[in-house]
C-alpha positions as CSV (number, residue, x, y, z in Angstrom):
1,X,135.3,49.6,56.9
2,X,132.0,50.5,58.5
3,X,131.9,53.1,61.6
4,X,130.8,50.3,64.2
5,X,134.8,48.6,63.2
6,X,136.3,51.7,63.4
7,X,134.7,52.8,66.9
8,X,135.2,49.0,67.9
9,X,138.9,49.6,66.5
10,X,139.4,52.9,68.4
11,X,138.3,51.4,71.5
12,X,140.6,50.4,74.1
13,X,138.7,48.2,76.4
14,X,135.7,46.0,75.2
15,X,132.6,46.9,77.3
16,X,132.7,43.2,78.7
17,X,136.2,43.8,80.3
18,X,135.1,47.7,81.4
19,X,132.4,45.7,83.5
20,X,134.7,43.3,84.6
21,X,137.0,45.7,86.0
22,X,134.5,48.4,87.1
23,X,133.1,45.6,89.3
24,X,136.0,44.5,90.8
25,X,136.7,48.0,91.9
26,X,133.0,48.6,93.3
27,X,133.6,45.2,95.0
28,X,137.3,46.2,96.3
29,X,136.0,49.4,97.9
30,X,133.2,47.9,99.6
31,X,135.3,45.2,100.8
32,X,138.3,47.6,101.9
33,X,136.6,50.9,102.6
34,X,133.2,50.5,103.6
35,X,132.6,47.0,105.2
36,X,134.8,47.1,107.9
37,X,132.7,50.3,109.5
38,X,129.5,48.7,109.1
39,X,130.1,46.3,110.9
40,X,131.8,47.7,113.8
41,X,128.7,50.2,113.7
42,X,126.3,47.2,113.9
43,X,128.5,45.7,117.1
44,X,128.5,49.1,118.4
45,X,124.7,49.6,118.3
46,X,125.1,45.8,119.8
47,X,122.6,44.4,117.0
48,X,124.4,41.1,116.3
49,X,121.8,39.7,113.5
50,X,123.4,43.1,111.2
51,X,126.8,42.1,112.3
52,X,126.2,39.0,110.5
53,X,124.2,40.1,107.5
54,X,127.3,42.5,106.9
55,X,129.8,39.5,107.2
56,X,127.6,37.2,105.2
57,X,127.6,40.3,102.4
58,X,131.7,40.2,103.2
59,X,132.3,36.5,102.5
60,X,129.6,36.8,99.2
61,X,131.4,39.9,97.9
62,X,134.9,38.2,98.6
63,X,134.2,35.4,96.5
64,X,132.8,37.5,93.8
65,X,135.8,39.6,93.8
66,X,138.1,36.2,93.4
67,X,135.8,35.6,90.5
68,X,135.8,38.6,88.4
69,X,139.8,38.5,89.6
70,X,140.2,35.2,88.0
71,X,138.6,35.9,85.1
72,X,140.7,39.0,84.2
73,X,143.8,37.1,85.0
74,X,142.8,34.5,82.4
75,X,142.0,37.1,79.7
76,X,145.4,38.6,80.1
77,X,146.6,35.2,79.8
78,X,145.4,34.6,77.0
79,X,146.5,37.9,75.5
80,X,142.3,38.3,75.2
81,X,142.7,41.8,76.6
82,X,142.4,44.2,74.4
């Protein structure tokens, strides 16, 4: 057994799935914690073009959140999780 099996062994995520779910936690806290006040600052400081770059960012970042989502769903399907 060389040491890269054994550290891969110990491990209890892969790095790829780590990323996955870091991400989707980055993206979840934008989406739920910081989105929200940027754009009522924007509509509040009546600039309407930064009320729609932030819900243009919203959309994107919800649809890459679905993504990464998807994904982890199909690894755990798959019993790929490990």
């Amino acid at each position: 057994m060389t040491d890269r099996t054994t550290t891969k062994e110990a491990a209890l995520l892969e790095d790829s799935t780590f990323n996955v779910i870091t991400q989707i936690e980055k993206k979840a806290d934008f989406l739920y914690s910081s989105v929200e006040k940027y754009i009522r600052d924007a509509e509040k400081d009546n600039k309407p073009e930064l009320v729609k770059l932030w819900s243009t960012m919203k959309e994107d970042e919800q649809k890459h959140l679905k993504m990464l989502r998807e994904h982890l769903v199909k690894e755990v399907k798959e019993n790929k999780l490990q």
